[in-house]
N, C-alpha and C positions, 0 to 999 in steps of 0.2 A: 730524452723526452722533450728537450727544447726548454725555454724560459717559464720559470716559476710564478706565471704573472695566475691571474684569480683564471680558475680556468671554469669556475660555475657558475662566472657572473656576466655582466656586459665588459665592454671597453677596459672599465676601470681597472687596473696594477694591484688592489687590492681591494680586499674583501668588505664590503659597505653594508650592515647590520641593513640598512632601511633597502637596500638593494630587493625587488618583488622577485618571486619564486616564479620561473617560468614553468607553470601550469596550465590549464585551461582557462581556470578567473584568471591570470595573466594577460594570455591569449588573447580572449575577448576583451577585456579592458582594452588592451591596443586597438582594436578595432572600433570600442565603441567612446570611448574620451581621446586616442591617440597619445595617447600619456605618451612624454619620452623616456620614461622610464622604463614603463612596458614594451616599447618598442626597441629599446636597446637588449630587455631580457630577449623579445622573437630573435635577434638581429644574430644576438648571440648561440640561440639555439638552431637555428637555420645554419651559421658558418662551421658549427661541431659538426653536423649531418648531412654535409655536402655530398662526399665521397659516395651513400649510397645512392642519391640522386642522381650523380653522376654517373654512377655504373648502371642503374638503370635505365639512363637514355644509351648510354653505348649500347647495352644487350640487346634494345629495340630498334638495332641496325643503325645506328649512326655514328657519322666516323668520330675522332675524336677530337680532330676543332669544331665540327657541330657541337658535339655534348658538352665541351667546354662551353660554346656561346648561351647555348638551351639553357644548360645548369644555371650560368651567370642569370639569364635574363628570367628563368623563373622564380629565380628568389629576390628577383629585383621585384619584381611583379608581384609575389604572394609578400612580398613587407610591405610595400609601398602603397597597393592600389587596395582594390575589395575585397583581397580571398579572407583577411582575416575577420571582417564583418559577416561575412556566409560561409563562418566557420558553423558546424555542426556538433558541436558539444555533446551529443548521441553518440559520435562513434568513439568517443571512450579516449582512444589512445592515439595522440599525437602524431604518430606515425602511420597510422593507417588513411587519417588525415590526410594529413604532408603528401605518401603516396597518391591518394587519388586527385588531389588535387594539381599534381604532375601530370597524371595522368589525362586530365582535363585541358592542360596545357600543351601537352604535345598532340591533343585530339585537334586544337586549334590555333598549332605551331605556325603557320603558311600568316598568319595576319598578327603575333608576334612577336615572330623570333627576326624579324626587322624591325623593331619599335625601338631595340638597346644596340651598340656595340658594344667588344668583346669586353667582358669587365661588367656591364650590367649596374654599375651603379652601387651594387653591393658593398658595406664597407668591413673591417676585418677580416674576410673571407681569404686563406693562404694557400692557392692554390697547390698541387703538387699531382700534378696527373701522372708525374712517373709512377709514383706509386700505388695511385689508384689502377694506372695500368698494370702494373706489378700482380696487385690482387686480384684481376678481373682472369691475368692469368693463370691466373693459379684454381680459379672456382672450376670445378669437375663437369667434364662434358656430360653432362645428364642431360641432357633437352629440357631441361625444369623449365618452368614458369621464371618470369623476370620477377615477379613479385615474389617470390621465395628467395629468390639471391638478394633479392632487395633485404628483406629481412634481416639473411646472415649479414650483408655488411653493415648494417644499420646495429646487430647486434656486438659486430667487432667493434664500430666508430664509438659505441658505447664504451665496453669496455678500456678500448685505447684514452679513453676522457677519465674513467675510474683508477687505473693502473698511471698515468699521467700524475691526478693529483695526488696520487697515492707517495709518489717518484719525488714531485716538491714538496708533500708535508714533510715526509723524512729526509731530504737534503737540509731544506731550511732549519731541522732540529736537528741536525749534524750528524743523522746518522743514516749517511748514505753508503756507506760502506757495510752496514748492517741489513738492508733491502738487499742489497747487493748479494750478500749471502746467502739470505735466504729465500730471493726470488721462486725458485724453484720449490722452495716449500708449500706458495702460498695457497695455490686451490688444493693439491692432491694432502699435504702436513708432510710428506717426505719418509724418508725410510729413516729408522736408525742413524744406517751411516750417514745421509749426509747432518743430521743433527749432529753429531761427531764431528767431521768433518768442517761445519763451520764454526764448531766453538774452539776447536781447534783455531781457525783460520783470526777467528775476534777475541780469542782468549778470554774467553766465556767458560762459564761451566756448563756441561750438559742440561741441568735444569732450568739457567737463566739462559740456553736456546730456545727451550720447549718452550721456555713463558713468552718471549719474543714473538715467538711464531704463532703463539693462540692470538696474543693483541695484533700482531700485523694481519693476520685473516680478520677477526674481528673490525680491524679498521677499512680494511679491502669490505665489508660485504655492508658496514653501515655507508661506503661510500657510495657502492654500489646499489643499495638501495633510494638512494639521493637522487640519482644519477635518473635511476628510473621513475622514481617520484614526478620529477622533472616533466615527466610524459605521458604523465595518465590524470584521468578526473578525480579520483577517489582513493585514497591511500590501499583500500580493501585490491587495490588493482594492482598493487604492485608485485605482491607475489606469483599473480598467474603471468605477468609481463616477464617476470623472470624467467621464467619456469617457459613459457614459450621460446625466449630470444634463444637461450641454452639449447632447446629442440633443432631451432635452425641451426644453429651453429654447428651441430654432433646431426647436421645433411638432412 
């Protein structure tokens, strides 16, 4: 899963109480005081959510050192200049945002996607387009809408950020060999045997599996409601936000 560093925060290696919630009141705060605070939280929620952006400029025909440069230079552009001042606090959710505000971008790509080179200025963003391209081939020839595949991977990038810190809470409490086991339990709770199976494997007892595996879901879903918190105006948003990304994802 890579380095243990604060994976829900800005820049910083660790987790900083005064650190702001990248929200909506986030959001707009960066746009309207330029807080560097607030703008390290966008800087940070923009580099998590590359990959979808990325895959939606490839689906809308272009090669992939364009979508590299596009991607680079629209998040250079949506942190740095005016999109988060005429951000629209109405459309609720983050993402839906993000997307049209792409999409605004590549309506008026030609004047530009000459303004950056490649890199765009952006800072922490790591790129890995093999495996963006990985994913992109793997999405089902459906003819769907870019804006629905946009979704599913936006709903993966999520998850991958949940399942992530999920991977360093439990390493840095020493008990990564214990995820480890019970990976496989964590959405479905698993059959019998494999609870067997790993108490066996951690020399556990069958009960102190079961208990493991209610707290590791439990810790997977308040993460995951974090995660999504992260993305909506109104706490009341979070469950229908789940409840959507899970749609996309299950096609």
């Amino acid at each position: 899963m890579g380095e243990c560093s604060s994976m829900n925060d800005g820049p910083a290696t660790k987790r900083d109480a005064s650190f702001p919630r990248t929200r909506w009141s986030v959001i707009l705060a960066a746009g309207a005081t330029d807080s560097a605070q607030a703008r390290d939280a966008l800087d940070a929620l923009c580099a998590a959510y590359w990959r979808p952006l990325y895959g939606f400029v490839r689906l809308n025909g272009y090669t992939r050192h364009d979508a590299e440069d596009l991607t680079q230079a629209f998040l250079a552009d949506f942190i740095r200049r005016d999109s988060v001042r005429a951000a629209d606090r109405a459309k609720g959710r983050f993402r839906s945002y993000l997307l049209g505000a792409l999409k605004h971008f590549l309506g008026d790509r030609r004047a530009r996607a000459g303004a950056r080179k490649r890199g765009g200025g952006v800072p922490h963003v790591s790129w890995d387009t093999a495996a963006a391209e990985a994913e992109l081939a793997a999405e089902p020839a459906t003819g769907e809408a870019p804006d629905r595949a946009f979704d599913r991977q936006w709903a993966r990038a999520l998850l991958d950020r949940v399942l992530g810190r999920l991977d360093c809470e439990y390493r840095e409490a020493g008990k990564g060999p214990l995820l480890e086991q019970l990976r496989g339990c964590l959405v479905t709770g698993g059959p019998a045997a494999d609870y067997a199976a790993a108490a066996e494997a951690l020399g556990m007892s069958h009960g102190a599996v079961k208990v493991a595996v209610h707290r590791l879901r439990k810790r997977y879903r308040a993460i995951l409601r974090e995660e999504v918190a992260l993305t909506v105006d109104e706490p009341a948003d979070v469950d229908s936000e789940i409840a959507y990304l899970f749609s996309a994802m299950s096609g």
